[in-house]
ZADRENLUM-315710 format. One record per atom (N, C-alpha, C): residue in three letters; x, y, z; atom name. Coordinates in nm, 3 decimals. Layout:
<recs>
<rec><drenti>ALA</drenti><east>X</east><north>Y</north><up>Z</up><vexfi>CA</vexfi></rec>
...
</recs>
This chain:
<recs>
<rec><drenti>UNK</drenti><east>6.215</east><north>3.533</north><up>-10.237</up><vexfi>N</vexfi></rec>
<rec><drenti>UNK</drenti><east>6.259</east><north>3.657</north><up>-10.301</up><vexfi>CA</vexfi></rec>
<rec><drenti>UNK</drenti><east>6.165</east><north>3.690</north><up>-10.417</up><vexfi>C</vexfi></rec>
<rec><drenti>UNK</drenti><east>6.051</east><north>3.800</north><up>-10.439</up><vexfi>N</vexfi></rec>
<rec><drenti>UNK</drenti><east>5.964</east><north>3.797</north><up>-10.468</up><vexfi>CA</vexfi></rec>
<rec><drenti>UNK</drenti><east>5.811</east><north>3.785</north><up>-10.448</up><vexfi>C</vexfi></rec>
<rec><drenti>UNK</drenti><east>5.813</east><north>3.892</north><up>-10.364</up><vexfi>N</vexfi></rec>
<rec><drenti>UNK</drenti><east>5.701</east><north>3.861</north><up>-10.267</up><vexfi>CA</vexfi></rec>
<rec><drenti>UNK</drenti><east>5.615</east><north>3.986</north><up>-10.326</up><vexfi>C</vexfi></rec>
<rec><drenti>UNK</drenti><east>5.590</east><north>4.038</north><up>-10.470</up><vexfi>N</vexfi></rec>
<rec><drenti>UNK</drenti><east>5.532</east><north>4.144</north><up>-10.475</up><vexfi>CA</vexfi></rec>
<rec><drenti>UNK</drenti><east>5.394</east><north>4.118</north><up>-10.563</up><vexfi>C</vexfi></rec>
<rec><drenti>UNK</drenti><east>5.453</east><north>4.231</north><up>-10.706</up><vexfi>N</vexfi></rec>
<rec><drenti>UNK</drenti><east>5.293</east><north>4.175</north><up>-10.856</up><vexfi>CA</vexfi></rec>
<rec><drenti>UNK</drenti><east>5.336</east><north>4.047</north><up>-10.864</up><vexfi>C</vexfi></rec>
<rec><drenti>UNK</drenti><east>5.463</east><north>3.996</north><up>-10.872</up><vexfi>N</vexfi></rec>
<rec><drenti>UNK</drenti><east>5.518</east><north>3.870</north><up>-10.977</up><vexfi>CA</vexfi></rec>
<rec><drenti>UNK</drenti><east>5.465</east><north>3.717</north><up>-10.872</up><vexfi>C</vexfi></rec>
<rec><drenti>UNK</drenti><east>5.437</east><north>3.778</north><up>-10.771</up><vexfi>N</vexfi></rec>
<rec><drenti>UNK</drenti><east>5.420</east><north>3.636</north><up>-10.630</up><vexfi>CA</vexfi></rec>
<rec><drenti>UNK</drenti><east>5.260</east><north>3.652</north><up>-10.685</up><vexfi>C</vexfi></rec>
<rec><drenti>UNK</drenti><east>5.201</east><north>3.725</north><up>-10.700</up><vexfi>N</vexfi></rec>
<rec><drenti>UNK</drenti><east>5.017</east><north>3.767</north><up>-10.776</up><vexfi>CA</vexfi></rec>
<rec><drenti>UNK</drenti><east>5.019</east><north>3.635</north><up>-10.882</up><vexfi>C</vexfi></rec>
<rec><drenti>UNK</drenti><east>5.094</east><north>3.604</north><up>-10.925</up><vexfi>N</vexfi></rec>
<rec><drenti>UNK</drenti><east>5.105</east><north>3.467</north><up>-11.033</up><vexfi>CA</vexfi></rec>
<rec><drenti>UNK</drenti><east>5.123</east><north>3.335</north><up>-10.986</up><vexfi>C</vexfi></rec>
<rec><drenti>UNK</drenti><east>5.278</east><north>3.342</north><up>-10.914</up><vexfi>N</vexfi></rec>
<rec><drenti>UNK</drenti><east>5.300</east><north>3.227</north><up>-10.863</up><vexfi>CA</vexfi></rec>
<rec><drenti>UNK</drenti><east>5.269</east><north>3.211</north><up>-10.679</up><vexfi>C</vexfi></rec>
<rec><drenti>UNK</drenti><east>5.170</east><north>3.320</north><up>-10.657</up><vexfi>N</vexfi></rec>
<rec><drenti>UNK</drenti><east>5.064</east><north>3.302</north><up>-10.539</up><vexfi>CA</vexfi></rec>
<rec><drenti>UNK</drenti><east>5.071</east><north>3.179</north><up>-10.543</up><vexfi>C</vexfi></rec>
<rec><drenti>UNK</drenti><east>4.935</east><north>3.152</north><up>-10.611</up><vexfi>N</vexfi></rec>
<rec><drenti>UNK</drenti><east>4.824</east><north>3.002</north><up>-10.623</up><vexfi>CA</vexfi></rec>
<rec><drenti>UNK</drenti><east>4.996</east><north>2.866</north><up>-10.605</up><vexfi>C</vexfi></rec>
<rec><drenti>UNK</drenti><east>5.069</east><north>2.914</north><up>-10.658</up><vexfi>N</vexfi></rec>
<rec><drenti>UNK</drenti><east>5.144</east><north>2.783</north><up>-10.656</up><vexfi>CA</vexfi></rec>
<rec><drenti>UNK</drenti><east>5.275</east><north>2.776</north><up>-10.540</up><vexfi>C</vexfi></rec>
<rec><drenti>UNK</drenti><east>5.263</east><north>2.896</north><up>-10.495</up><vexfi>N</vexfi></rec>
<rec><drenti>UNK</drenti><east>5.297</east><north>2.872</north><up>-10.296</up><vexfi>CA</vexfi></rec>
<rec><drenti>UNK</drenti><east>5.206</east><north>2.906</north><up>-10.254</up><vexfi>C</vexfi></rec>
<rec><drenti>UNK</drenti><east>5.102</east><north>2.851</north><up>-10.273</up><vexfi>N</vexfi></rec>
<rec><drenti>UNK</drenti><east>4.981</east><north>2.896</north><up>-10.169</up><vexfi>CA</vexfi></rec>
<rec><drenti>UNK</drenti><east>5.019</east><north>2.815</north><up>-10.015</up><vexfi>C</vexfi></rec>
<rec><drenti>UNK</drenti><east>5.091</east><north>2.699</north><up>-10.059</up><vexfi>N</vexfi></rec>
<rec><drenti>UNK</drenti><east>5.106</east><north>2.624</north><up>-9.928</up><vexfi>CA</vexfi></rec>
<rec><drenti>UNK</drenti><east>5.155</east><north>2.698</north><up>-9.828</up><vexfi>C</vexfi></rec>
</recs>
């Protein structure tokens, strides 16, 4: 939940 700007951050840390 959060798949938008705010996932742009915590991308790198679900990158998996």
């Amino acid at each position: 939940v959060g798949t938008g700007a705010r996932s742009e951050k915590i991308r790198t840390y679900n990158y998996k």
